[in-house]
C-alpha positions in Angstrom: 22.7 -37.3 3.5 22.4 -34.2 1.9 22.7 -30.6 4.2 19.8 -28.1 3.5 21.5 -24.7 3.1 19.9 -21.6 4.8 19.3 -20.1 1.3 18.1 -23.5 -0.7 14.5 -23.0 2.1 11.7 -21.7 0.7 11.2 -19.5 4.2 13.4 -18.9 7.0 12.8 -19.4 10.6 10.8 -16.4 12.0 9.7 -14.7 15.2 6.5 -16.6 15.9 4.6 -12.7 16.6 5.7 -11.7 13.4 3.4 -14.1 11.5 0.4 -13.2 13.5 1.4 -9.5 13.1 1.6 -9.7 9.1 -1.6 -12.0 9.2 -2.9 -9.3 11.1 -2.0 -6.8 8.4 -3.8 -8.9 5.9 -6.7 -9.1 7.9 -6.4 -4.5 8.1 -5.9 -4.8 4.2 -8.6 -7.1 3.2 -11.1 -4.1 5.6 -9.5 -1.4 4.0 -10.4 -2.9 0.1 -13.2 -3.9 0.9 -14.8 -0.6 2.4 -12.9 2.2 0.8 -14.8 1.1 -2.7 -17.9 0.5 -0.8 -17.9 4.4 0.3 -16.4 6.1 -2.9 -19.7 4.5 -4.2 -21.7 5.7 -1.4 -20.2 9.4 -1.7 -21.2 9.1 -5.8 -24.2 8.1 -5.4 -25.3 10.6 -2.9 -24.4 13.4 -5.6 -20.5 14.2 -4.3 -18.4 15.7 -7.2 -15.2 13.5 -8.5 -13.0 16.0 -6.4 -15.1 15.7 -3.2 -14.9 11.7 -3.5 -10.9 11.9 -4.2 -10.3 14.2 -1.4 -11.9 12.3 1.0 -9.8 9.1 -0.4 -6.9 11.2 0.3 -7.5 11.9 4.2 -6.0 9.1 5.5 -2.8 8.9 3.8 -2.6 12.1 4.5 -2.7 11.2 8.4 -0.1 8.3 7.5 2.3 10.8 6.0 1.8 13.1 8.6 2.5 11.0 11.4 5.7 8.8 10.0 8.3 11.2 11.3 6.5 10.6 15.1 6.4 7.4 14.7 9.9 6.1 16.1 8.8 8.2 19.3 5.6 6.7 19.5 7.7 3.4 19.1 10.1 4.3 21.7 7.4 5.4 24.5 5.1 2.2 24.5 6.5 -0.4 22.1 6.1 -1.7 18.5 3.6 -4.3 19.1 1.4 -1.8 21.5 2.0 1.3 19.1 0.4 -1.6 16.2 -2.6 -3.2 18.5 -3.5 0.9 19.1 -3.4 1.3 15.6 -6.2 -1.4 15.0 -8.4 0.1 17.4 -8.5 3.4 15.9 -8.9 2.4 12.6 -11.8 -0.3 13.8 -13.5 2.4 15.5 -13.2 4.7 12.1 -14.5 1.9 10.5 -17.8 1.7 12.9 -18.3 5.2 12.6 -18.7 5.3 9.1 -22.4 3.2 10.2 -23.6 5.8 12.2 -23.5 9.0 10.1 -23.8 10.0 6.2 -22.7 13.5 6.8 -19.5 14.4 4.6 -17.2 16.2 7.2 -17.8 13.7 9.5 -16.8 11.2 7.3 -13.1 13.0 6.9 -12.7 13.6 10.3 -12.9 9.0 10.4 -11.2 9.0 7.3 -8.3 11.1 9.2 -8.6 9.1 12.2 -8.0 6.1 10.2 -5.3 7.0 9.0 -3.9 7.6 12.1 -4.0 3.7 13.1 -2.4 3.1 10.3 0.3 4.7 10.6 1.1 3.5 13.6 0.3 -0.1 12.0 2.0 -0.3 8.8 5.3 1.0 9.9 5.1 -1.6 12.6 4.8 -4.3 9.9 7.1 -3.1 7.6 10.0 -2.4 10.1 9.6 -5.8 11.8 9.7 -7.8 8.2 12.7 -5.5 7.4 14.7 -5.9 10.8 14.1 -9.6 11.4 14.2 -11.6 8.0 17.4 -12.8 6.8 19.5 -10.8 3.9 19.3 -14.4 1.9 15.4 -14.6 1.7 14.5 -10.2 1.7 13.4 -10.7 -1.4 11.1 -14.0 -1.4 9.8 -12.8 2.4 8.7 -9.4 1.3 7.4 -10.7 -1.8 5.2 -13.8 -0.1 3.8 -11.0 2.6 3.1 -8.1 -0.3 1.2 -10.9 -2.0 -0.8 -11.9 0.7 -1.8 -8.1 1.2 -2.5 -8.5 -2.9 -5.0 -11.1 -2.5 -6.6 -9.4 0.3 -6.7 -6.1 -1.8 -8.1 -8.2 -4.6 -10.8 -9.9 -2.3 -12.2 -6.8 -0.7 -13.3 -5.1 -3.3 -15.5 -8.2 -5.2 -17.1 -9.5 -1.6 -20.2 -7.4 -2.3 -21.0 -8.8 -6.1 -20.2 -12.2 -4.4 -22.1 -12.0 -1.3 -24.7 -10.0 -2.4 -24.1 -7.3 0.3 -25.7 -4.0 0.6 -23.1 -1.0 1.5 -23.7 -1.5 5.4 -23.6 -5.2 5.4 -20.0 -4.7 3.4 -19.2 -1.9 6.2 -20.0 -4.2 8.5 -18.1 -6.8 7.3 -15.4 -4.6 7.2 -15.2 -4.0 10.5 -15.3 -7.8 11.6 -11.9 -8.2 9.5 -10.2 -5.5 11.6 -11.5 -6.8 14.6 -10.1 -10.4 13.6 -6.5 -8.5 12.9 -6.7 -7.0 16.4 -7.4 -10.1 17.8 -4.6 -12.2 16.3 -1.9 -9.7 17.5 -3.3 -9.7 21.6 -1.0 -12.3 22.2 2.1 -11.6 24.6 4.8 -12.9 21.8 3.9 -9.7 19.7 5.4 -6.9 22.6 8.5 -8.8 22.4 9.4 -7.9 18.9 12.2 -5.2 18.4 12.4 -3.5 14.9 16.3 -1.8 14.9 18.9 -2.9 16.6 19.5 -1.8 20.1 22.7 0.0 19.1 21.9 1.3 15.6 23.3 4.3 14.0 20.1 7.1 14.2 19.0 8.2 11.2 16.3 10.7 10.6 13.3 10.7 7.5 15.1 13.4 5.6 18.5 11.8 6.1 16.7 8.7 4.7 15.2 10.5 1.8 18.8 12.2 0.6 19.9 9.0 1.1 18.3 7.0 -0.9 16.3 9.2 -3.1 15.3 7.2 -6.5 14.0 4.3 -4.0 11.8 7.4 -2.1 10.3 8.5 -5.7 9.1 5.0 -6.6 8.0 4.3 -3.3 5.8 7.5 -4.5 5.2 6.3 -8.1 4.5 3.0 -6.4 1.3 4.4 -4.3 0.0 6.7 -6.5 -1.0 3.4 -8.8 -1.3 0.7 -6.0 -3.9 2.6 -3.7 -4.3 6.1 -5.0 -6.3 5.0 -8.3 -8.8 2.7 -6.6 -11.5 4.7 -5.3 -11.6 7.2 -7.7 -12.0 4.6 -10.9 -14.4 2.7 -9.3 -16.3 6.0 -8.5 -15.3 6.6 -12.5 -16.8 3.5 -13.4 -20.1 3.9 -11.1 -20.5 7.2 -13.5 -20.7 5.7 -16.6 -23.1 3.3 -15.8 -22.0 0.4 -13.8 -23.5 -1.3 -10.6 -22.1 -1.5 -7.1 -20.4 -4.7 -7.9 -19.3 -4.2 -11.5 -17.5 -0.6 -10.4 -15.9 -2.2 -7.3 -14.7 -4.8 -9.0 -12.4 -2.1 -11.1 -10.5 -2.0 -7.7 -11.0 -5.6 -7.1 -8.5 -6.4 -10.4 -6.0 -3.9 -9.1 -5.6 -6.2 -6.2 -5.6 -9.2 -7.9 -2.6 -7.8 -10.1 -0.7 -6.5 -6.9 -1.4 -10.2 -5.6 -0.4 -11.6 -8.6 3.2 -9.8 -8.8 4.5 -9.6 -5.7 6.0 -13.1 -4.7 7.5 -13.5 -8.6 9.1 -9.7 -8.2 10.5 -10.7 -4.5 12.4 -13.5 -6.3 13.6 -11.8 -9.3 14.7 -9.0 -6.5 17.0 -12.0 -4.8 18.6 -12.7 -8.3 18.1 -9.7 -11.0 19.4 -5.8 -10.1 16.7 -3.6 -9.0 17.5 -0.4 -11.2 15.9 -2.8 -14.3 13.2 -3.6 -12.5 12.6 -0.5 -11.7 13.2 0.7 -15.3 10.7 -2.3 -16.4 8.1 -1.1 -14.0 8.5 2.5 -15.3 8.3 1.5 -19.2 4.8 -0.6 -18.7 3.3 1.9 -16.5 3.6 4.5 -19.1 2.3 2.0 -21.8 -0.6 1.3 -19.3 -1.8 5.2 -19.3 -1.7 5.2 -23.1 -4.1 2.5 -22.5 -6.3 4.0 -20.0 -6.9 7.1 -22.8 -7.9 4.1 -25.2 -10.6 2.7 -22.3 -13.4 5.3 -23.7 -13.7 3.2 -26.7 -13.0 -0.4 -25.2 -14.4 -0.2 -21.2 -12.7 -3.2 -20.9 -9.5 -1.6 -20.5 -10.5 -0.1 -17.1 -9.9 -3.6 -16.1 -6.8 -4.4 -17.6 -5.2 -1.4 -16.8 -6.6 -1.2 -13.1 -4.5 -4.9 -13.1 -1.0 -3.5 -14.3 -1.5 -0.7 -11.6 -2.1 -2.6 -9.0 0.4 -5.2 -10.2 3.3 -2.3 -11.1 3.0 0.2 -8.4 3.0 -2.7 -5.6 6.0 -3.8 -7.2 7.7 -0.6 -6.9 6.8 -0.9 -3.3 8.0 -4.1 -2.8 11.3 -3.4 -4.5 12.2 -0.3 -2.2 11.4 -1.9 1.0 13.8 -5.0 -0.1 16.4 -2.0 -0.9 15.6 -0.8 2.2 16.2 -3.7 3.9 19.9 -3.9 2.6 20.5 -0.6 2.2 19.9 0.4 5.4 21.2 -2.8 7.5 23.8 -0.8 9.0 21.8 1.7 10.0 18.3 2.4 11.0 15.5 -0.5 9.1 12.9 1.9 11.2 14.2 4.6 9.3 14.2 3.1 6.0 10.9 2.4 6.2 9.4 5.0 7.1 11.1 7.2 4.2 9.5 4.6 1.7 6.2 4.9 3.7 5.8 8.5 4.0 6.6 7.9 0.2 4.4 6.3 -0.6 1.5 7.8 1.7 2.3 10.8 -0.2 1.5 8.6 -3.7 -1.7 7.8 -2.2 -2.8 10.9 -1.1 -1.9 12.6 -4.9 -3.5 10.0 -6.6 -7.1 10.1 -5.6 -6.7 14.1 -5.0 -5.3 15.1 -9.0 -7.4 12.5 -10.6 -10.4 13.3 -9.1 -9.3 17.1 -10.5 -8.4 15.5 -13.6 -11.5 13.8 -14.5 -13.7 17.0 -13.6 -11.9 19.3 -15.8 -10.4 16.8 -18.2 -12.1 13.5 -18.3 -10.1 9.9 -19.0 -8.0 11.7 -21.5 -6.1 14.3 -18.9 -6.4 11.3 -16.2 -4.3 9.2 -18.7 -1.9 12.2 -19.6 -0.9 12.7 -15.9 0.0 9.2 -15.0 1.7 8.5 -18.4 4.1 11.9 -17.3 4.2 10.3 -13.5 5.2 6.9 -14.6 7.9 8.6 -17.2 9.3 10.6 -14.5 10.1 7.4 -12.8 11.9 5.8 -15.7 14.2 8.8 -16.4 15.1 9.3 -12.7 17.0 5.6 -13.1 19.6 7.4 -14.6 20.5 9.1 -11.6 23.7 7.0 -9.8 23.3 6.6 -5.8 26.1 6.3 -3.6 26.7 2.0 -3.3 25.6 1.1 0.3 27.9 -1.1 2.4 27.5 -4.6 1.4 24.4 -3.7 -1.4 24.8 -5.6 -5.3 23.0 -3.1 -7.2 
């Protein structure tokens, strides 16, 4: 009879709370795409500027970024799977607010409180995956769960051109999905999850960041594209003519090509080196703001490039947090993570906050030239040599 290897298995044996907390995720993801399009929309159609809708898409990473260096505290004090249940609840309750006011500063002080809960959230997810899934499958793990947040990020946004909703039907809909998330992570298995090891070598954020530098810049790179372009071309595309559903479903393709990508680039990860993936990445995202110039002519482009953002930049995502993952192994996963996170926050806070300048004072032509000089920066910085990390194949 022949013996299964560990490695030959599609996927590993897991904590049981760590499927219901990255379901729960998915659940947080599929809310988040499907309402942030919803209200750029909203914002546009009420007369807000470019600049006013990409600064208020900017909030809550900005509340992300700002909180990852408390988070290990926060983790410390009450527990990873309480410090990600709290995380829901705030973020539901942003969610609900959004229902009961139209007034913009109101709006960013939700959008900030969002952000908040997630936080507290997403660096619970990403830790977890990172500390409990074995080196063999880090690849094909992290790949299957950034998929699954894919297809919920290419759902959201097309759930109002398929179910004919109006914006507070989708809002409320929204809010159903995190309350679904919070639900699946009440049971008692999730407080038992541990994301470092009880005798791990502390490591702060910046010591992260000097540490592993190139993976911090894509993880950068990587959410500027993924979720920092969303709102702000869908709001672009609602200003040149298109419906509710037609301009949301700008962000819907950018989902649909993180889903796409993830789980193929989680295996390649297991088998392939990461600087050429990252170098790949890089090269097409370049070639993709060339495109976006081009989309005045042919609209359609606004699709197709909207695709290889999502599909790129949640690749560079993916990769870093599998680098992480070895990288960091004798060390800190928390920490790891929550360089690549605050990374990556910071991505999505630029994004919607220079393009929404860009377009004002420069239209699709300076929004193409600043992401084709983003996405070059990235490629050029694989020259740079890191220090090898014990155990890491690079």
């Amino acid at each position: 009879m022949k013996t299964e290897r560990a490695s030959d298995r599609v996927l590993p044996a897991l904590p049981p709370g760590l499927w219901r907390v990255m379901l729960g995720t998915t659940f947080v993801v599929l809310s988040f795409s499907l309402l942030n399009p919803v209200l750029a929309v909203r914002l546009q159609t009420g007369g807000a500027s470019a600049t006013a809708i990409g600064l208020f898409a900017t909030l809550p990473f900005l509340s992300v970024a700002a909180l990852v260096p408390l988070v290990p505290r926060l983790f410390a004090r009450i527990g990873v799977g309480q410090a990600y249940r709290l995380g829901l609840l705030l973020e539901l309750i942003a969610c609900l607010g959004y229902l009961l006011t139209d007034d913009y500063a109101a709006w960013c002080a939700l959008g900030l409180m969002a952000g908040l809960g997630a936080a507290a959230a997403w660096n619970a997810t990403e830790a977890l995956i990172a500390h409990n899934t074995p080196a063999s499958h880090r690849g094909r793990l992290t790949g299957l769960y950034q998929a699954l947040l894919g297809g919920a990020m290419a759902l959201g946004p097309f759930l109002p051109g398929l179910l004919g909703l109006d914006p507070t039907q989708a809002n409320l809909l929204a809010a159903g999905g995190l309350a679904v998330g919070l639900g699946l992570t009440l049971a008692p298995v999730v407080t038992t999850l541990k994301a470092m090891h009880d005798d791990h070598v502390p490591m702060g954020l910046m010591a992260a960041w000097r540490f592993r530098p190139t993976l911090a810049w894509a993880a950068v790179v990587g959410g500027v594209f993924e979720v920092g372009l969303g709102s702000i071309t869908t709001a672009h595309g609602s200003g040149i003519g298109l419906d509710l559903a037609a301009a949301t479903s700008i962000a819907g393709a950018l989902g649909m090509g993180s889903f796409v990508l993830q789980y193929p680039l989680g295996w390649l990860a297991d088998h392939l080196p990461a600087r050429r993936l990252f170098a790949i990445g890089a090269a097409a995202l370049v070639l993709s703001a060339v495109a976006f110039v081009q989309s005045t002519q042919q609209p359609s482009l606004l699709w197709v490039c909207a695709a290889l953002w999502g599909g790129i930049g949640g690749a560079l995502y993916t990769l870093s947090m599998i680098r992480v993952a070895h990288d960091f192994a004798d060390s800190s996963a928390l920490a790891g993570t929550s360089a690549m996170i605050a990374g990556y926050t910071a991505g999505g806070a630029l994004g919607p906050a220079i393009s929404g300048w860009a377009f004002d004072h420069h239209g699709v032509f300076g929004q193409g030239l600043w992401l084709g000089v983003l996405a070059l920066s990235l490629l050029l910085m694989q020259a740079r040599r890191e220090p090898p990390a014990p155990g890491a194949t690079d």
